[in-house]
N, C-alpha and C positions, 0 to 999 in steps of 0.2 A: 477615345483614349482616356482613360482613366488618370484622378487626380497623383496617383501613386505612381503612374507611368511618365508623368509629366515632369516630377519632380527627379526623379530616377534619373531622368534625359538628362536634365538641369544641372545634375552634380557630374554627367557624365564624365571620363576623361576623355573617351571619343569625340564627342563632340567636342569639350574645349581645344582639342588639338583640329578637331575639324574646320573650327571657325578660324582660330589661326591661320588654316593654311585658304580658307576664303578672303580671309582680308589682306594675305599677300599677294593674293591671285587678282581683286580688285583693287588694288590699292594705283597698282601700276596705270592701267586704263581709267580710272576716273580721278585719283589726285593730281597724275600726271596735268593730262590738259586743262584741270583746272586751274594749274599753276603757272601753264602760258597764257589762258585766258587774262590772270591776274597780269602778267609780266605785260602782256601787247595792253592792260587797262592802262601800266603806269605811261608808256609811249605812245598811246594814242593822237594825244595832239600833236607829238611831233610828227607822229609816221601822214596825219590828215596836213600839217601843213610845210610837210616835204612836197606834196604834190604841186606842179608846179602851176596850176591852175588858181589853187587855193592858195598856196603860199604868196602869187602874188595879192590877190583881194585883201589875204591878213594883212600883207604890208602896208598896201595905202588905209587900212582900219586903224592900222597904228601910229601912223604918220599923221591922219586926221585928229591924232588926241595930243597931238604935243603940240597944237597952236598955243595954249595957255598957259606953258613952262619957259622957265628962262634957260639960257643959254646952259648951263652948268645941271640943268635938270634936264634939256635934251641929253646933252651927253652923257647921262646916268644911262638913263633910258636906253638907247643906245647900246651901250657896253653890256647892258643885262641882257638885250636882243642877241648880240654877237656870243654870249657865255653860254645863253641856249644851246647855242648849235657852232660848239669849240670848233668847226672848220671853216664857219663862213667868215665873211669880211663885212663891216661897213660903214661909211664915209657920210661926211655932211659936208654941201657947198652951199655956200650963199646967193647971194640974190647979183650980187657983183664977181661971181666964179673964184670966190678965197676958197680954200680949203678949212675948213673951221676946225672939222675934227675926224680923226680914222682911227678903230682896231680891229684887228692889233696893227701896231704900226711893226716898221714902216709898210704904203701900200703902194702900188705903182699907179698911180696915177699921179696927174699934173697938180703943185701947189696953186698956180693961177689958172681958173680955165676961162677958155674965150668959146667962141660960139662954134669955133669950127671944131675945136675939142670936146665938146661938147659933142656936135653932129658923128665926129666920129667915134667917139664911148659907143652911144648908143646904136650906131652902126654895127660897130665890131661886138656889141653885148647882143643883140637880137639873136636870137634861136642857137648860141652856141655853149661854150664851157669855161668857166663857169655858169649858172644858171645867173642872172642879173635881172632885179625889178628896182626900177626905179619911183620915188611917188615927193612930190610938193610937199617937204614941210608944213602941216596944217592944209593939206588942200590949196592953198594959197604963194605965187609965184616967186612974190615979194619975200618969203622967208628961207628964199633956197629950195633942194633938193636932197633927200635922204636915198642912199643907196646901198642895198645888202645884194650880197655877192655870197653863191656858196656852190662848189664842185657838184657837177651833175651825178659825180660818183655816191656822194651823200643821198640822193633824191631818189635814183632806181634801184638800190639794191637796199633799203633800208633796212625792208623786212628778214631779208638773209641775214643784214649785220646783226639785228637783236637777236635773228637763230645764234648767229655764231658767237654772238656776246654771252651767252647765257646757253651753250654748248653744256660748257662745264657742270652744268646745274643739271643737268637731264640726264650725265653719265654720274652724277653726284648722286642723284638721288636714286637713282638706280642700285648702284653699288650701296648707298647706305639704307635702301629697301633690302636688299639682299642679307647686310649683317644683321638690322635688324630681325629677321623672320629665323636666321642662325642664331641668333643671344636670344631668343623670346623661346624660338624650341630647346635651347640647352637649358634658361631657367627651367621649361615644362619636365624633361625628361630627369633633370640633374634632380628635382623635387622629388619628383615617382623615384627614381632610383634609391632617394635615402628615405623616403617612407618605406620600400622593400628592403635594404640594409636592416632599420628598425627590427623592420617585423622578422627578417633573419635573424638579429641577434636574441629577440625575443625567445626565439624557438629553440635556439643553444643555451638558453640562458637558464641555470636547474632551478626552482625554487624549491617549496616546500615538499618534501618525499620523491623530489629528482625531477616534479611538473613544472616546466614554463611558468611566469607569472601572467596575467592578463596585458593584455597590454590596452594604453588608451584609444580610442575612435575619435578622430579628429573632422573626418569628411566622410560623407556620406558617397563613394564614385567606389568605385569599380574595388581599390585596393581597401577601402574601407569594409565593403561587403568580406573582402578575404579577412579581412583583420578582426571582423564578427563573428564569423566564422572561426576563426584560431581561437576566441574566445570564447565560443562555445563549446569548442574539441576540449578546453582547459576544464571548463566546468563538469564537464561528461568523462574527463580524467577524475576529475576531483572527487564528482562523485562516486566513480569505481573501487579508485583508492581508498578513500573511506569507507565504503561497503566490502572492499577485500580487508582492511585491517581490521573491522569490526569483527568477522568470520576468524581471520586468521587468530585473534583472541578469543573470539568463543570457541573457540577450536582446543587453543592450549590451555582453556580454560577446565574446558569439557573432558581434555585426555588427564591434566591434571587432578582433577576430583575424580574420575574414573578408577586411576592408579592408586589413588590414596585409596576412596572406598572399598578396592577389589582386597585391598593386603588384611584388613580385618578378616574377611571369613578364608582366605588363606592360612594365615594363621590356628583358625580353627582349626582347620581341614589336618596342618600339619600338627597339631595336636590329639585329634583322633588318631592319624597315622601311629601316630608314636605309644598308642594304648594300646592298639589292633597290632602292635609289633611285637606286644608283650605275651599276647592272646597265643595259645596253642590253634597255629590252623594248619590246614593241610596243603601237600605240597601246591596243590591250582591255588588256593586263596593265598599262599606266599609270593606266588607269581602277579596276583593278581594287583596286594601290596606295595609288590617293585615297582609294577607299573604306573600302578596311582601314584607314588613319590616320586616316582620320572618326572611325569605330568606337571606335579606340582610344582617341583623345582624350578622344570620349564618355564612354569605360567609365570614363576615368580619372579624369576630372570625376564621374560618380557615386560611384566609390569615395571622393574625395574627398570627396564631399557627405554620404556615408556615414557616411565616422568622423567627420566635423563634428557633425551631427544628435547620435551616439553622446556626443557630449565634451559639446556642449550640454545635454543631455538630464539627462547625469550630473553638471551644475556644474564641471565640471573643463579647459572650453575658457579658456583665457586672457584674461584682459580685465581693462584697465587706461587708464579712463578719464581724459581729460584736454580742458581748452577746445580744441575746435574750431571755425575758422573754416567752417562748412559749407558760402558761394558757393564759394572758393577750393579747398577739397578737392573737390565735385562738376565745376569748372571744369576741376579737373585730372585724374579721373576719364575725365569725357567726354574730354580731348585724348588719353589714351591707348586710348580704345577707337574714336576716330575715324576711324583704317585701317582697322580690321576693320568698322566699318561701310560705309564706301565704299566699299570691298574686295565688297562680297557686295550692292555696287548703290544700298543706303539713302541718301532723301532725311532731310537732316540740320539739323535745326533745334534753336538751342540760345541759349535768353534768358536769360542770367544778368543780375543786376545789376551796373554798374560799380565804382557808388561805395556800395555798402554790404555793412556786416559784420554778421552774426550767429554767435554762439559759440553752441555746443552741447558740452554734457559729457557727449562717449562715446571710444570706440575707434576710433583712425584706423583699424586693421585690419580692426576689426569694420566697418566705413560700407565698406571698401573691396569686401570678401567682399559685402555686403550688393548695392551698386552691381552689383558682378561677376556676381552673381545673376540681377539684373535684367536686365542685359543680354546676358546668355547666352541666357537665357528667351525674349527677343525677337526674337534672330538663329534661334533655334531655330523657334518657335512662330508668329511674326509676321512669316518671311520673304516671305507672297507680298504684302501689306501695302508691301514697302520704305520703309518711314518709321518713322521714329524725333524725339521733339521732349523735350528736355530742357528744364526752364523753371523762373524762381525767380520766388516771389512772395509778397508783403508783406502781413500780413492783420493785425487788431488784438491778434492772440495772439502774434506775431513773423512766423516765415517757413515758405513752404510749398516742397518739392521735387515738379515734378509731370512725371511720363516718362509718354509716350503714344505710343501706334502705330499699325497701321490695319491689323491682324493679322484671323483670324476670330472671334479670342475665345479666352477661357482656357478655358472648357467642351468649346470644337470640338476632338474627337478630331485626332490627328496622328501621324504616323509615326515622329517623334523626339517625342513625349512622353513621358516617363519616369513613372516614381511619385508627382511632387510633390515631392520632398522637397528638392528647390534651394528651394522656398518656405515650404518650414516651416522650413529654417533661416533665412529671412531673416523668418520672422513673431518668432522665437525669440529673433533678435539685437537686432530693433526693439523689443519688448519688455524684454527685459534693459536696452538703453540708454534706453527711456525715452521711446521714440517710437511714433507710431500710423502704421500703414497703410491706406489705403482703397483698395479695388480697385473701380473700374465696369467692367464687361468686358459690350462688347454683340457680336454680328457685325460689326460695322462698326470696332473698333479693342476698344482697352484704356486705361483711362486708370488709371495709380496716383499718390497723393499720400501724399508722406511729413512729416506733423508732430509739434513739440514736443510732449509730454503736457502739457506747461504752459508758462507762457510763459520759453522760455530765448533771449530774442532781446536 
């Protein structure tokens, strides 16, 4: 395994969620019993000198050491013996059978004992309950007799009592192993969760030209790799975006000095025409003249259409909106493109309203270009049609402009179809001013309507 492989592990989140769920899995079998082992270390001497074997030998051990205390230090002594083990009992009698001292008091036995009370104590105390050892003050006769007394109930079940004492602790930590490994996995996952939040809102988040921003790398594990990864997808935008705007400028760059260059020797061209019109020629070379000024006109109308698209494109076409009446401007629209329709045959209908205004807030220039568009497109496209219907009309959003023809249709291939782009500028310009176009275009005509985006009537 490799050093890269190793460290990889290292950051894992699998694994840190795997060790987690190893150290709840041991924790139970080996902290447990080490925590009884600990508990039976602190009651070891008492559970070795519950037994009653031992317990008696400890006693006369202890009773051997209090030859050299006075009276008032036995009795310490003593009371500390009895505090050990809060159930037993025990008493000191003298060498003359006084009772000198007992606890906890009171105890049942005799204040004076004589010998036959004596014979029968330790009668009645042999092999029965409580447990009773007796031992000689110091080993010695003359100082009396110490005697501890303690329920046999204390001695055989000891080790169940410190089970059941410390019960509590085994379901204790039980249950608080449990919430631990539940609050250690909600910090684990609560963490992942808002590092993937993050790196969500990162991804909604638009920056520069609508790309996400990078986001920081905090860890190296699993959600870190994604988060390199979105950082790289960002750079690999970036760089697209900046290699598509570079193009899409040398683009508009490249159509703009195109369109400028091409109108010089147009210009020419349309200045031969105009010498060669003065010329005596014959009827073919008359025909031939038309034709060449068709063309040219054309070419110049597209270059035209050319750098418009280019300016639009780039925000840099002119426009400067202000209230228009728009019956009155299309009224007067239609009366200047009126010759040129009748001119080339077209049946010419045109329903404006008399007595009504509607204002719109755009560009006379811009409606005019727009118009101009229209019906360039018509004479072009929709000649074998010869009809043309200009018409206003009134709807509850304001007013509608609707030009129709009887063309074959904007799909039917043609001989003077160009590229489209007389119509992207005028989708470009309706747009900008804040109007919608609908186009139905069957074989049987063209119908387009021009409205307010909202109600500007």
């Amino acid at each position: 395994m490799t050093i890269k492989k190793v460290l990889t592990l290292r950051h894992s989140l699998l694994v840190r969620y795997l060790l987690i769920i190893l150290f709840a899995v041991l924790f139970i079998p080996i902290i447990f019993p080490l925590s009884i082992v600990v508990w039976y270390s602190f009651d070891e001497a008492d559970v070795n000198q519950l037994n009653g074997e031992d317990l008696e030998k400890w006693w006369h051990q202890e009773a051997g050491k209090l030859t050299s205390l006075d009276e008032e230090e036995v009795k310490k002594k003593l009371t500390e013996f009895q505090k050990k083990y809060h159930a037993s009992t025990v008493f000191w009698v003298d060498d003359n059978g006084t009772l000198l001292f007992a606890y906890p008091e009171p105890v049942a036995v005799p204040k004076r004992w004589t010998s036959s009370d004596i014979v029968e104590f330790m009668k009645k105390s042999y092999d029965s309950d409580p447990f009773t050892t007796v031992a000689f003050l110091g080993e010695k006769k003359e100082n009396g007799f110490i005697t501890f007394q303690i329920p046999r109930s204390e001695m055989d079940h000891t080790r169940e009592k410190l089970v059941d004492r410390y019960s509590y602790l085994f379901y204790g930590i039980n249950i608080g192993l449990f919430f631990i490994f539940v609050f250690i996995s909600w910090l684990f996952f609560s963490h992942i969760r808002k590092r993937l939040l993050r790196l969500g809102l990162a991804m909604e988040k638009e920056g520069i030209a609508g790309i996400p921003d990078k986001i920081m790398i905090k860890k190296q594990d699993e959600i870190g790799q994604l988060e390199q990864s979105f950082n790289g997808m960002i750079e690999r935008l970036g760089e697209s975006q900046k290699q598509k705007n570079e193009e899409e400028e040398l683009r508009k760059q490249l159509m703009a000095n195109l369109s400028h260059d091409l109108r010089t020797p147009l210009t020419t061209l349309r200045g031969h025409l105009y010498t060669l019109k003065k010329e005596k020629l014959t009827d073919k070379g008359e025909k031939s003249l038309q034709l060449m000024d068709y063309k040219i006109t054309f070419l110049s109308q597209l270059i035209d259409n050319l750098l418009s698209y280019t300016l639009l494109t780039a925000g840099k076409y002119p426009y400067h909106p202000e209230k228009v009446d728009i019956i009155r401007s299309v009224r007067v629209m239609a009366a200047s493109w009126y010759p040129t329709f009748e001119k080339k045959g077209f049946a010419i209908e045109i329903e404006l309203p008399e007595d009504q205004h509607f204002e719109w807030s755009l560009d006379p220039s811009w409606l005019e270009r727009v118009l101009d568009n229209l019906f360039q497109n018509i004479i072009r496209h929709a000649d074998s049609g010869k009809y043309i219907r200009i018409k206003g009309a009134t709807t509850e959003k304001g007013f509608q402009l609707i030009i129709e023809d009887r063309g074959p249709g904007i799909e039917t291939a043609s001989d003077s179809k160009g590229a489209g782009i007389g119509m992207a500028i005028v989708t470009l310009m309706l747009q900008e001013m804040n109007l919608k176009l609908n186009v139905q275009s069957t074989d049987r005509g063209t119908r387009m309507t021009i409205t307010a985006a909202g109600d500007m009537g």
